[in-house]
N, C-alpha and C positions, 0 to 999 in steps of 0.2 A: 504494500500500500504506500502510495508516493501519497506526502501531503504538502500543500501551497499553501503562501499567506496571501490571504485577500482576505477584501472587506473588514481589515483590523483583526480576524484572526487566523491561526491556522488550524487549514482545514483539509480534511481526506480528501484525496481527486483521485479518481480511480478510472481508467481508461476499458473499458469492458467489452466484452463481444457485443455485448447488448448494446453497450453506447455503439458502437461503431455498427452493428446492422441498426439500429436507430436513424444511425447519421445516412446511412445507403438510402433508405426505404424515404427518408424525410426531406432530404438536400439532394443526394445523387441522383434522387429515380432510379433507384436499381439495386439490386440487392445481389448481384454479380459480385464477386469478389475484385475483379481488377475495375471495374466501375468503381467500388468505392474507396480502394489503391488510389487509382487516377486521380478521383475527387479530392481523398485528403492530401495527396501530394501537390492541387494546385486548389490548395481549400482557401474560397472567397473570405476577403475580410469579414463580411458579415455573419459569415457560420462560425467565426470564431468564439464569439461569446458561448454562442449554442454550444458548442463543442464543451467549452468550459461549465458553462452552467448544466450539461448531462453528464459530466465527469463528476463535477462536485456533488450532485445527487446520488451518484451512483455510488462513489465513497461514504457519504455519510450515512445511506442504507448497510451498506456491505458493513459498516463499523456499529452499526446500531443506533445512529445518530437521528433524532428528527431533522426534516430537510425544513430548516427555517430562513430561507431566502427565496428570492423568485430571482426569473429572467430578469428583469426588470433591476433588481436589484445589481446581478452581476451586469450588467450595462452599466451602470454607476460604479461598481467597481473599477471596470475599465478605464471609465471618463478618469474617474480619478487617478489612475496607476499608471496611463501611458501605455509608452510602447514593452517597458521590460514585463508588463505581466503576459502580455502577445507572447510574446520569446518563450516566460517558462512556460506558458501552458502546451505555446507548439513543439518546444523542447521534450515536454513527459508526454503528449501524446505521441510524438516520433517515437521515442525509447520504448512506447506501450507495444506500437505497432512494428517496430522493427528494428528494437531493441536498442543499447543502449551503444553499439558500436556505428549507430548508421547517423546520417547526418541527418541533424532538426529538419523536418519539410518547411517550406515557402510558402507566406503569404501571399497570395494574388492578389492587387489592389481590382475592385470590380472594373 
């Protein structure tokens, strides 16, 4: 279990199969395994929160945690943290998906 600081504290972020057939089925259209490869390796700015905010729920289930934030919330996160919280979150989902030797994926600006 990787855990990130946001929102003033730190919190589980857990990268799951679920998250990412989540992310296929809901951003990619597709539930193809290199469909949703492709997608997070050229994953749009704006699914990044998304990404983030089904990681953090998915940790704080997996740890037994109530999920006490919304999307909306981790949007404010972001606004507030810039670009380093982009980085770690693209950083531990690359490590989640393809481990900890491969390089962080690319944000695509839209």
């Amino acid at each position: 279990m990787d855990f990130i600081t946001i929102g003033g504290e730190e919190r589980p972020f857990r990268c799951s199969f679920n998250v990412i057939k989540k992310y296929g089925k809901d951003k990619a259209n597709s539930t193809k395994l290199a469909d949703i490869g492709e997608a997070i390796s050229n994953v749009d700015m704006e699914h990044i929160p998304w990404l983030a905010f089904e990681c953090l729920k998915d940790g704080a289930k997996k740890q037994g945690e109530k999920v006490n934030f919304s999307l909306s919330d981790v949007l404010d996160w972001f606004d507030d943290s810039g670009m380093e919280l982009i980085e770690v979150v693209l950083l531990k989902i690359g490590e989640a998906i393809g481990g900890k030797s491969k390089a962080p994926i690319q944000a695509e600006p839209n």
